[in-house]
N, C-alpha and C positions, 0 to 999 in steps of 0.2 A: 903867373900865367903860363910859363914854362913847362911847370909842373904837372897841367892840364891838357898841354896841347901836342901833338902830336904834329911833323912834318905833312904838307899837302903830297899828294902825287902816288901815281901808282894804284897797286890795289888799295881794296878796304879791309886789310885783316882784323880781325878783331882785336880791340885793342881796351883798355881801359880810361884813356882818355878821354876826356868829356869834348875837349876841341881840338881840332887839327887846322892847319894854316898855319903863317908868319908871324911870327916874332922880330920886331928890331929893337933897335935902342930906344927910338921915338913913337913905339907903338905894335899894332898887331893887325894884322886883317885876316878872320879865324870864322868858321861855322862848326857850330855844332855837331859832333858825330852820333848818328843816330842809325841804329840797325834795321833802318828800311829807306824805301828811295823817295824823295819830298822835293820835287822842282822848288818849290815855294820858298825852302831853306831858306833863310837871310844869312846874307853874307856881313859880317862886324866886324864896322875899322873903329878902330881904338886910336887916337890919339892924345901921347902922354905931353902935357905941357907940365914945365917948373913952375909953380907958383914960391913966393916966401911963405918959407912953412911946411913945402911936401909940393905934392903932386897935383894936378887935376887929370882925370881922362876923359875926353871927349870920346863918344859912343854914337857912332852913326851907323845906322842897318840899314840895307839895301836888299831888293831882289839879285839875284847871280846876273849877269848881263848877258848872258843867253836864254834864259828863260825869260827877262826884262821884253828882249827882242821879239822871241819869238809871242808873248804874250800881245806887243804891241801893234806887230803881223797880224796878230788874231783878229782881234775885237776891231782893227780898222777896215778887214775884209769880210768881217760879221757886219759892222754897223755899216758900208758902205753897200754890201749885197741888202740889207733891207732896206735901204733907202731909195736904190737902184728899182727893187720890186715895187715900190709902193709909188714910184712918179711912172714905173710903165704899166698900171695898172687902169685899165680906162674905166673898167664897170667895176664898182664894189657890190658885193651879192654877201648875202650870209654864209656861204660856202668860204668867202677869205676870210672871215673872223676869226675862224683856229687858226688859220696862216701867219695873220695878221699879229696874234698874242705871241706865238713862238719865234716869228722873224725880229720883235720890239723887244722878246722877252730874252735874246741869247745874249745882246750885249749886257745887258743888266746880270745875268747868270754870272758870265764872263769876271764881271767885274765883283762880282756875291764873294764868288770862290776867290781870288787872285787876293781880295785883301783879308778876308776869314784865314784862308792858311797862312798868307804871311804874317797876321794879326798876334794869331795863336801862337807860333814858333817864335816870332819877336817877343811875344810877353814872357814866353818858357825862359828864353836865352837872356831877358835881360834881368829876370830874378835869381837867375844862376850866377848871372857875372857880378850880380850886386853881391853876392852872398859871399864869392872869390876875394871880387875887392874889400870887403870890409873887412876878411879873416887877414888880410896884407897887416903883417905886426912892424912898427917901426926900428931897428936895428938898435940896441944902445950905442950911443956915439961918448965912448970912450975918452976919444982923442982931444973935446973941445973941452976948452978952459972955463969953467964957471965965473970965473971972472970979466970974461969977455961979454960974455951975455949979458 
């Protein structure tokens, strides 16, 4: 994963790496670099558990927790301003019908877009990191006695 990832922070020079973020000993929390700007990005925590045998890595994607926020900001003063208009609404006429579709229809929009890009970028990133993990070649271990096994 090393190989690929590049330190967070600062500018975005260009770079060759595919990921930038943290690396530790028990894991990673790394997004994709990509040459254009995507609120949406999913942010990927890896964590490595020992199993007997090797390894496991747990793979959890999230949105960034500022776009998370501000997204949540969003849609709750979308869905709250059309609810707002629709209980002070005393006469309904044909004239509010377009109103009506557009005020019902931004949380739904809202919600269209926010999981379509992260949908897309999660499936990109995690057929990328299956392809990483699987090229992971096991080390000859030299040192253990056949005999012990």
């Amino acid at each position: 994963m090393q190989g690929v990832t590049r330190p967070r922070g600062g500018s975005r020079p260009q770079t060759s790496r595919e990921f930038s973020g943290t690396i530790t000993t028990d894991g990673f929390v790394v997004s994709r670099t990509i040459p254009y700007r995507n609120s949406f990005l999913p942010v990927i925590v890896g964590r490595l558990e020992w199993v007997p045998g090797g390894t496991r890595v747990r793979i959890t994607m999230r949105p960034a927790w500022h776009m998370l926020a501000f997204w949540i900001i969003w849609m709750t003063g979308v869905t709250v301003g059309a609810f707002t208009f629709l209980t002070q609404v005393q006469d309904v006429q044909r004239k509010l019908a377009p109103m009506l579709i557009i005020l019902l229809g931004l949380p739904v929009f809202g919600y269209t877009i926010a999981t379509t890009a992260f949908g897309q970028d999660a499936r990109q990133a995690k057929h990328r990191l299956a392809d990483l993990l699987s090229e992971v070649r096991r080390p000859p271990n030299e040192a253990v006695d056949p005999r012990v096994l």
